[in-house]
C-alpha positions as CSV (number, residue, x, y, z in Angstrom):
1,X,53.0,9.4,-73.7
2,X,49.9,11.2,-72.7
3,X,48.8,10.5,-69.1
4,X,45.0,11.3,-67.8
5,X,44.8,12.9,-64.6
6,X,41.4,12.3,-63.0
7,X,41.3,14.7,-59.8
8,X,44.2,16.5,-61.1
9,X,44.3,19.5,-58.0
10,X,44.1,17.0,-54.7
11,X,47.3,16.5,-53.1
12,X,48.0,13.1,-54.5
13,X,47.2,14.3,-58.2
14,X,50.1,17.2,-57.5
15,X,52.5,15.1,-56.5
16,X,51.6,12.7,-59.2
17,X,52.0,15.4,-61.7
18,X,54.9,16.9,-60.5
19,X,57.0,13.5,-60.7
20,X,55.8,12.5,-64.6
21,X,56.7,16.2,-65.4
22,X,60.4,15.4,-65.1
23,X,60.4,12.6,-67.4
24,X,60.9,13.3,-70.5
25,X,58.0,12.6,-73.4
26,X,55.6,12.7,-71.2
27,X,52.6,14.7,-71.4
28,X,49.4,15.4,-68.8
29,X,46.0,16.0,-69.6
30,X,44.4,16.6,-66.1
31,X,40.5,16.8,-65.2
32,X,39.5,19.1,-62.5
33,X,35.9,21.5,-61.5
34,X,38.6,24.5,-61.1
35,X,41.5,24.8,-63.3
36,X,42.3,27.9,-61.2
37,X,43.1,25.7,-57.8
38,X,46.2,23.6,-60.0
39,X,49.3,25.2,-58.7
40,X,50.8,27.8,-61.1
41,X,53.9,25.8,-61.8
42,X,51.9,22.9,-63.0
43,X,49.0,25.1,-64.8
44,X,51.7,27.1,-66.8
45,X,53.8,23.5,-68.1
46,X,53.5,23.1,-71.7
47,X,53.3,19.6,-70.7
48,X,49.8,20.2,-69.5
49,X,46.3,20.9,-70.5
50,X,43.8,21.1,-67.9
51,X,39.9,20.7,-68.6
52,X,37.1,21.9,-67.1
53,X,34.7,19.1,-65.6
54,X,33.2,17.6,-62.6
55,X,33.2,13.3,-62.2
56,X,29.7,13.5,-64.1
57,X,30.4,15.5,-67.1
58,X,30.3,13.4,-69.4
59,X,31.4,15.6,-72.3
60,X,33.9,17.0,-70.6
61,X,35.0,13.2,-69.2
62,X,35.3,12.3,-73.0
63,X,37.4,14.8,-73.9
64,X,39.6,14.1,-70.9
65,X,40.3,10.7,-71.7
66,X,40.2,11.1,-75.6
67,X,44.0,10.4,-77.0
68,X,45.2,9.1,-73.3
69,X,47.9,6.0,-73.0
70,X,47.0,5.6,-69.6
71,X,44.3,7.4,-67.0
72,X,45.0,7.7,-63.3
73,X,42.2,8.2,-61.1
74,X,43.2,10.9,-58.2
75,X,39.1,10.9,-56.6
76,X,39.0,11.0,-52.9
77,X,35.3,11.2,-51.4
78,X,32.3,9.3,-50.8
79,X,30.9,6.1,-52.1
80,X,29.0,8.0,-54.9
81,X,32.3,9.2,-56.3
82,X,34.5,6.4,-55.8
83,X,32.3,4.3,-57.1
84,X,30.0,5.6,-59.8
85,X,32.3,8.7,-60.5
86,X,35.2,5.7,-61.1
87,X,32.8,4.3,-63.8
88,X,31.9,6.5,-65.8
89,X,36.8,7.2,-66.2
90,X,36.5,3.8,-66.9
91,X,33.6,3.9,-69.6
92,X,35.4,6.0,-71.1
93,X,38.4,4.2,-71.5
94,X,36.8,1.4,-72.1
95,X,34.8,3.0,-75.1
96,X,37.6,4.5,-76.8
97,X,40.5,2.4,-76.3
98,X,42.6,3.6,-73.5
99,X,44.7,0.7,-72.5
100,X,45.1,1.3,-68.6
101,X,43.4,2.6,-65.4
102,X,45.2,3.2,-62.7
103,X,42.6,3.6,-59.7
104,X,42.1,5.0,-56.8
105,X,43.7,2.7,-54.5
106,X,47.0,3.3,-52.5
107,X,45.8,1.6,-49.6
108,X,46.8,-1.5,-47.4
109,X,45.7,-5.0,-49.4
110,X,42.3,-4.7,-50.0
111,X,42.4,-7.5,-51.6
112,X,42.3,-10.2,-48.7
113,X,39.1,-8.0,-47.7
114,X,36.0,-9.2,-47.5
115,X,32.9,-6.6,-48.1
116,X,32.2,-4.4,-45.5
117,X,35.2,-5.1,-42.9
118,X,36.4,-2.3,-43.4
119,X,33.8,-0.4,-45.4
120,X,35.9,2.5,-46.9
121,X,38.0,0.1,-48.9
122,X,34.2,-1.5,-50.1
123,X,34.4,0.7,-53.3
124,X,38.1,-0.2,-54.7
125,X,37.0,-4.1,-54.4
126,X,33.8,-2.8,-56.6
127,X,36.2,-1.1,-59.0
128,X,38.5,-3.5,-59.3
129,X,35.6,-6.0,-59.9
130,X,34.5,-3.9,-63.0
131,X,37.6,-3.0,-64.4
132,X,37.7,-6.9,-65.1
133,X,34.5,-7.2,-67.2
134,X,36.4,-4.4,-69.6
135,X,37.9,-5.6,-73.0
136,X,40.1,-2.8,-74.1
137,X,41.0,-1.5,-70.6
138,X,43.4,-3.4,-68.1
139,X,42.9,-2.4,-64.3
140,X,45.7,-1.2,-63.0
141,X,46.3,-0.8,-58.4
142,X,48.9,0.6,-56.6
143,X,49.0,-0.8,-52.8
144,X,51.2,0.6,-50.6
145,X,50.1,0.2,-46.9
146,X,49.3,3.2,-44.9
147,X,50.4,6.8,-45.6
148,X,52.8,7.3,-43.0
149,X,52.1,10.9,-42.8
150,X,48.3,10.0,-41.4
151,X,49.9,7.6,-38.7
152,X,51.6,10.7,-37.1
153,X,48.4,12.5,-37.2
154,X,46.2,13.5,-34.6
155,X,43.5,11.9,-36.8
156,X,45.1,8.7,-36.4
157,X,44.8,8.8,-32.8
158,X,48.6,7.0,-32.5
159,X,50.9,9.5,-31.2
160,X,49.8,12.2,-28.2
161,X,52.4,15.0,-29.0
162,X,51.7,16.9,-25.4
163,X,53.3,14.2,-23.8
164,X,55.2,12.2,-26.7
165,X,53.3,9.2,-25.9
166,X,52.7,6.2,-28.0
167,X,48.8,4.8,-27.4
168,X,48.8,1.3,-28.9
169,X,45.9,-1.4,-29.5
170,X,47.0,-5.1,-29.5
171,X,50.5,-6.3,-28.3
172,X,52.6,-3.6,-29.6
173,X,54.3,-6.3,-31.4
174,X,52.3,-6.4,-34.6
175,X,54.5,-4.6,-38.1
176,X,52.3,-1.6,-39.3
177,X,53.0,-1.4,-43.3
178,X,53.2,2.5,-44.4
179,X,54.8,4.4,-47.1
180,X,55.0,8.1,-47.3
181,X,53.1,10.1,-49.8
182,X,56.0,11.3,-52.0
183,X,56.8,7.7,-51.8
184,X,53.6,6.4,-53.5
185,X,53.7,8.7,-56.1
186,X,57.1,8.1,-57.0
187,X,56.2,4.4,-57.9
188,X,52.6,5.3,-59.0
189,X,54.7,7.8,-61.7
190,X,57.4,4.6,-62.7
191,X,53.8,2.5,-63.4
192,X,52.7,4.9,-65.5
193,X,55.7,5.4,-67.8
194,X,55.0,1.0,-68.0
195,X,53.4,0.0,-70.4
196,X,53.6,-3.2,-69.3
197,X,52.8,-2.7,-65.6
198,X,49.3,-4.0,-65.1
199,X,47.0,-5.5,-62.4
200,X,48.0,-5.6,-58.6
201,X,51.2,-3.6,-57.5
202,X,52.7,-3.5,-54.1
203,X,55.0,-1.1,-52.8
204,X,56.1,-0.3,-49.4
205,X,58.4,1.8,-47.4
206,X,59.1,-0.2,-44.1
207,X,57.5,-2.4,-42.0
208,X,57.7,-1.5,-38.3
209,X,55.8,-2.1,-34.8
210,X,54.8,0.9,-31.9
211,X,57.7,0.1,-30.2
212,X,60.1,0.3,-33.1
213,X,58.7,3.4,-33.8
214,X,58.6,4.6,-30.4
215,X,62.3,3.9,-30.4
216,X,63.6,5.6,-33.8
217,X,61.3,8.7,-32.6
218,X,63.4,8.1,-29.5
219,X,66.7,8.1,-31.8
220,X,66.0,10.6,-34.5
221,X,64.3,13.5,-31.7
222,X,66.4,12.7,-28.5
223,X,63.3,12.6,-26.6
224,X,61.9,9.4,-24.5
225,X,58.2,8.4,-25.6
226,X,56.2,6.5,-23.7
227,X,53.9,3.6,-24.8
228,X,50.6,3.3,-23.4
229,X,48.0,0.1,-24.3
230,X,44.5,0.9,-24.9
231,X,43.6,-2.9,-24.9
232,X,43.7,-6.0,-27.3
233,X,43.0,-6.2,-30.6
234,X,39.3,-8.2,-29.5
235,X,38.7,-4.7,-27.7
236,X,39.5,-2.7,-30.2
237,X,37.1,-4.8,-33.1
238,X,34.4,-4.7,-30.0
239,X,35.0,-0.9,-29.2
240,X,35.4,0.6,-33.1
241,X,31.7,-1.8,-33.9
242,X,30.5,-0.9,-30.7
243,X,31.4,3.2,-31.7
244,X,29.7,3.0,-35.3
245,X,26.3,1.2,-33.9
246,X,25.6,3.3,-31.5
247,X,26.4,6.8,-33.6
248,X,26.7,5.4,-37.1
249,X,26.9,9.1,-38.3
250,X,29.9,10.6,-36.0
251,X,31.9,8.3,-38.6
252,X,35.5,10.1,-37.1
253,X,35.1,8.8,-33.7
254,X,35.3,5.2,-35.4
255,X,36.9,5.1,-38.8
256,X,40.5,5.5,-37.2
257,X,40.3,2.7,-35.1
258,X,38.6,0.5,-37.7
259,X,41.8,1.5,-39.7
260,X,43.6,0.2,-37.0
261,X,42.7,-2.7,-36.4
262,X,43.3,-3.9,-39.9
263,X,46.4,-2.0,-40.0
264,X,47.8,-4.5,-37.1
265,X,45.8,-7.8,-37.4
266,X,47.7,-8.6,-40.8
267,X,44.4,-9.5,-42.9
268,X,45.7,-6.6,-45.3
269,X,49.4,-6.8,-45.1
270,X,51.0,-6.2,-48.4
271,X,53.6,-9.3,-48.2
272,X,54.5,-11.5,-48.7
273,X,55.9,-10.4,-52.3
274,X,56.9,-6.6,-52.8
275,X,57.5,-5.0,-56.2
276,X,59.5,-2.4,-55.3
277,X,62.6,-4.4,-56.9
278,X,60.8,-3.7,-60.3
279,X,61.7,0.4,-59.9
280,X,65.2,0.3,-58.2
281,X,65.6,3.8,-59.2
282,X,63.4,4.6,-56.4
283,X,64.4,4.8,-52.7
284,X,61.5,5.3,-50.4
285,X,62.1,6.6,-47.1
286,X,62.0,4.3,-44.3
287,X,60.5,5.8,-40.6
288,X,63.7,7.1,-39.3
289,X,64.3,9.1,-42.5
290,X,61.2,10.4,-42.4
291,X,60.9,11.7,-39.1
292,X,64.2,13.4,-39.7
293,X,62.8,15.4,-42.2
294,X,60.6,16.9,-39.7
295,X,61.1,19.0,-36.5
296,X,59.4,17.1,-33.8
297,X,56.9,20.0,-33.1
298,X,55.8,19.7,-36.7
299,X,55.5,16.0,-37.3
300,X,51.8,15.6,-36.0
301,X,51.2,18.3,-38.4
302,X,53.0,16.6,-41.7
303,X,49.5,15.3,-43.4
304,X,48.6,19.0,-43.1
305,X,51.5,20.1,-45.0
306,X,49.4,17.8,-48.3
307,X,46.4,19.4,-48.1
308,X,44.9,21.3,-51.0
């Protein structure tokens, strides 16, 4: 099987890679502007050709996707890219007969979103819209909740590390769906190897509330954590609308807690049917494992340790 990697050098496209590289028969033709930025154990795999192109070439896209089973787009950037860059993958499939597109997704349910709720997820509802006007190319979308990796992140704006301290919106009674990275790819890699795996996939490591999760970080580090409401859930869709019209370009100080909020009203939960049955072979870590894989002072810094 030869597998198209679109975005090939991101940290999802690496992990990706690494994974289908110990199957066996399994081959990788990966896309990327700068061969030279693909780690040197994937770069120097007989497994793997690499070609030169940016999300425009369209020569170079073409010769990417030429001879592919399967494509997996890897892109992460703005709406120009996810959306347009997407097409013109998909054109190319389309055009000469590659069977499946995995896109860019891993995300919470996108599905049960309307346009513009919450406006980063806007282009994988496009995509997923145009992948079904294709004839010789089936959609494929991997859904997996949040990352839990960005929950623990100062980005996230959960978890205060100074002071251990939990800062919730809502109840603090509402499951958050996450899944680690490593995770994700592990079942993104079993999809590919599938011929048969097609259309909507969801996949997901644990379902827990802030309090769970302030307890099992109480468990696993032998430290208390408190909890510490910001408000209710009305607040926080009032605050994170209030944030983006009044600075609509200082898109951090917003885009978390629009996250948020749709992390913990259950519009995008995953359930209530999960396919991780279909892959046994694959044990994702739940939060207690994956905080023990961390030291404590290192856990805010664990989305770091993906980066490019």
């Amino acid at each position: 099987m030869k597998v198209g990697i679109a975005g090939i050098t991101g940290k999802f496209g690496r992990l990706l890679t690494a994974h289908l590289l110990e199957k066996d028969d399994v081959f990788i033709q990966g896309l990327c502007r700068d061969p030279s930025k693909v780690p040197e154990e994937i770069r120097s795999s007989p497994k793997v050709h690499l070609i030169k192109g940016d999300a425009f070439d369209g020569t170079a896209i073409r010769s990417f996707v030429q001879g592919c089973d399967v494509v997996v787009c890897c892109y992460l950037g703005d709406d120009k890219l996810m959306i347009d860059g997407q097409k013109e993958l998909i054109d190319a499939c389309d055009e000469l007969h590659v069977s499946r597109y995995v896109a860019s997704d891993w995300s919470l349910d996108y599905t049960k979103l309307e346009l513009g709720q919450l406006f980063p997820k806007d282009p994988m509802i496009h995509i997923k819209s145009y992948l079904e006007t294709k004839k010789n190319v089936s959609g494929v979308h991997v859904l997996v909740g949040a990352f839990m990796e960005v929950i623990f992140s100062p980005y996230y704006g959960l978890f205060d590390p100074q002071t251990n301290t939990f800062k919730y919106w809502g109840e603090g009674d509402e499951p958050m769906e996450a899944t680690t990275y490593d995770d994700a790819a592990r079942f993104t890699a079993e999809i590919i190897v599938d011929r048969n795996a097609t259309g909507v996939l969801r996949f997901l490591s644990v379902r827990a509330n802030v309090r769970e999760l302030a307890g099992i970080f109480e468990k696993v580090y032998g430290k208390s954590a408190t909890l510490e409401r910001r408000g209710s859930r009305d607040e926080l869709y009032k605050h994170m609308h209030d944030l983006r019209s009044k600075n609509p370009q200082e898109i951090f100080s917003y885009l978390p807690l629009f996250y948020n909020y749709y992390m913990i009203n259950g519009q995008a939960h995953l359930g209530p049917n999960i396919d991780n049955a279909r892959y046994p072979d694959v044990h994702p870590l739940d939060w207690e494992g994956f905080m023990a894989k961390w030291p404590i002072e290192q856990l805010p810094a664990s989305y770091n340790s993906l980066r490019n």
